[in-house]
C-alpha positions in Angstrom: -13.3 -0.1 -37.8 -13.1 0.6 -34.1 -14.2 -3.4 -33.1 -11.0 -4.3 -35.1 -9.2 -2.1 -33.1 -10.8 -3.3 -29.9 -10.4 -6.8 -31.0 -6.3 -6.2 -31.8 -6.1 -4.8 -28.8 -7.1 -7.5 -26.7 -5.8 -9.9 -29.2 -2.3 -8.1 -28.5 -2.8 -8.3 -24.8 -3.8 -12.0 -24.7 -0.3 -13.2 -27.3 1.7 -10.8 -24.7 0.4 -12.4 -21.5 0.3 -15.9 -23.6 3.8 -15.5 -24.9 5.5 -14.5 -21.3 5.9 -10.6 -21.6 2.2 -9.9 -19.6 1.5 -11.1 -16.2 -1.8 -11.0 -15.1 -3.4 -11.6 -11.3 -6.8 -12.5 -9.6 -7.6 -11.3 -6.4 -9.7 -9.6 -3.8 -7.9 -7.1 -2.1 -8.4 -7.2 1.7 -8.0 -4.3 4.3 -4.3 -6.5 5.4 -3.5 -6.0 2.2 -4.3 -2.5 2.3 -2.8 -2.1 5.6 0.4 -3.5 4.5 1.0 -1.1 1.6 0.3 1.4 4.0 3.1 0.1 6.0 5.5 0.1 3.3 5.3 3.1 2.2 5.6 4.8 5.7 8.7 2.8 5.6 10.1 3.8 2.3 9.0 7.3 2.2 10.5 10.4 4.4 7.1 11.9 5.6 5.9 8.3 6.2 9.3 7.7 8.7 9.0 11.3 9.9 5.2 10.9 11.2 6.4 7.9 12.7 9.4 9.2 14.6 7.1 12.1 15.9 4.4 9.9 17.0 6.7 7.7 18.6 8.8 10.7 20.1 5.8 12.4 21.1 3.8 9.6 22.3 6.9 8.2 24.8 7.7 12.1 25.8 3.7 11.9 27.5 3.8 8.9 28.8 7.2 9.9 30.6 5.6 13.3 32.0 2.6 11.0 33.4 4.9 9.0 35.0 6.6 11.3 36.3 3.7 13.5 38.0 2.6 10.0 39.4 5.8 10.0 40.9 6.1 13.5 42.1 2.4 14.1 43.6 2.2 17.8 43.2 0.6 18.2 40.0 -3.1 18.3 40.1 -4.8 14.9 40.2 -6.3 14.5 36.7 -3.1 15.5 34.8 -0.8 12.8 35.1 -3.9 10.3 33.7 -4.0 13.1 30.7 -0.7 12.9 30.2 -0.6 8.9 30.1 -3.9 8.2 28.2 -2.4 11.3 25.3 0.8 9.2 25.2 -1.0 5.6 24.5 -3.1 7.0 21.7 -0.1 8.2 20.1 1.3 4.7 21.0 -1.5 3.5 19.4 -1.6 5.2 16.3 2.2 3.9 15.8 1.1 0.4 16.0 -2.4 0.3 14.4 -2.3 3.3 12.5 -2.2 1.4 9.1 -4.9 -0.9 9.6 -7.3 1.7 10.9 -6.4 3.7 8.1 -7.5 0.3 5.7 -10.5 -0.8 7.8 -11.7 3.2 6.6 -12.1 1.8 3.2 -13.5 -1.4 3.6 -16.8 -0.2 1.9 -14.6 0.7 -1.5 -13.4 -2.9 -1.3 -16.2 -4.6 -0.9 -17.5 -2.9 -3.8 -14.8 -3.7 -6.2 -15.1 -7.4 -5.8 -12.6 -9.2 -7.4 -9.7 -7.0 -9.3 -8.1 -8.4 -12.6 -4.7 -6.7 -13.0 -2.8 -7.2 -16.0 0.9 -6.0 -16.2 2.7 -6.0 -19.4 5.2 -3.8 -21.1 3.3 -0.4 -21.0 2.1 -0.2 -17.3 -0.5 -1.9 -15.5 -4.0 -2.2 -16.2 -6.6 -3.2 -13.5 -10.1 -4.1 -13.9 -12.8 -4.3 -11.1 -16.2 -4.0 -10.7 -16.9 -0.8 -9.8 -13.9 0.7 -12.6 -11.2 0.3 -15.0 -7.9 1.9 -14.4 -4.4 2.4 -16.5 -1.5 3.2 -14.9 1.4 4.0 -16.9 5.2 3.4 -15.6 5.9 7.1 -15.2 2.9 7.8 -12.9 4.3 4.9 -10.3 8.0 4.9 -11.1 9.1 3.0 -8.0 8.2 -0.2 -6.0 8.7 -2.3 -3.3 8.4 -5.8 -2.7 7.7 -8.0 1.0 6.9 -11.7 0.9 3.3 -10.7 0.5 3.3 -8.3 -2.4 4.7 -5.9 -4.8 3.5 -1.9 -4.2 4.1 0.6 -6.5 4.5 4.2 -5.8 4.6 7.4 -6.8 7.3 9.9 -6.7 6.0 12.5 -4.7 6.7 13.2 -1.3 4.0 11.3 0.4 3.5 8.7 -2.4 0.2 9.6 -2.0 -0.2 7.3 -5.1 0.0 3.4 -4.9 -0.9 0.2 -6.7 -0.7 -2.9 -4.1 0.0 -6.3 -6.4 -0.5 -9.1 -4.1 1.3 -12.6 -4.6 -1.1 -14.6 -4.0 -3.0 -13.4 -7.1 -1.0 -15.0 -9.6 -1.9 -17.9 -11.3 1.7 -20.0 -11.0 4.5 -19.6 -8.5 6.6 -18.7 -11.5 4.6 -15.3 -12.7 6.1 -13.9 -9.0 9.7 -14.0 -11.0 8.0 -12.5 -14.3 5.9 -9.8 -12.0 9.5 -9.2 -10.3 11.4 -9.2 -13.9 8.8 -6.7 -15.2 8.8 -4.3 -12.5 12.5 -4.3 -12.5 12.7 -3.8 -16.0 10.5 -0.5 -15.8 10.8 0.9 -12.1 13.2 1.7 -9.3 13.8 -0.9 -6.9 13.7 0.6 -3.5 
């Protein structure tokens, strides 16, 4: 009785994909991609645009004061260099903050290998390697989408939760408007 399940099931998934309301996607997901979800959800999120702000605001604030004691002279010798070498790591971390944060997990994505992500009606399945994951609507109700990809978020402060659906894993140019239409249909838009 169960294989008959299992076997409707998949039978159901492959006449949803087969008759336009399933789209799925083939891909190896990179550290850029990675990195670039990680940009758009600093960008869409408040903590993500506060941590920027403060990096940036703190980071310019200590290169100004090491300026400055260059300028003036009187402070001891070694401070002004603190002061400018603390304010280009901020710097730093504004500008390459996402992809260091990726190139972290380059391990885990090297051991997924390929991912196979099917979207349909009920959520989003993906299938890799190393695991097999469901994620329903309600756990990622919003997205966003850039040239390179769709990325799903959660609703929490952070959006410590994301799903990155890249472009260029779709079989056809047109499964980008289906994705699109799909997402639309059962997420907020942001």
């Amino acid at each position: 009785m169960d294989m008959g399940m299992d076997m409707s099931a998949g039978t159901n998934a492959e006449t949803e994909r087969q008759n336009g309301q399933a789209v799925e996607l083939v891909y190896r997901m990179t550290k850029a991609d990675l990195a670039h979800a990680l940009r758009v959800r600093d960008t869409h999120t408040a903590q993500g645009r506060r941590r920027r702000g403060a990096l940036i605001f703190a980071g310019t604030l200590l290169l100004g004061l090491g300026l400055l004691a260059l300028v003036d002279g009187e402070i001891a010798p070694g401070r002004p260099a603190g002061f400018l070498v603390g304010g280009a790591v901020l710097w730093a971390f504004v500008l390459f903050g996402p992809r260091l944060q990726a190139r972290a997990f380059g391990g885990l994505l090297e051991k997924a290998g390929e991912a196979r992500t099917v979207v349909d009606g009920a959520g989003v399945q993906v299938s890799t390697a190393a695991s097999q994951t469901r994620i329903g609507w309600e756990a990622q109700p919003r997205f966003a989408e850039t040239t390179e990809a769709f990325v799903m978020l959660s609703d929490d402060k952070g959006a410590v939760a994301m799903t990155v659906l890249p472009k260029r894993g779709v079989r056809e140019p047109a499964d980008v408007d289906r994705l699109r239409a799909l997402l639309d249909a059962n997420l907020r838009r942001i």
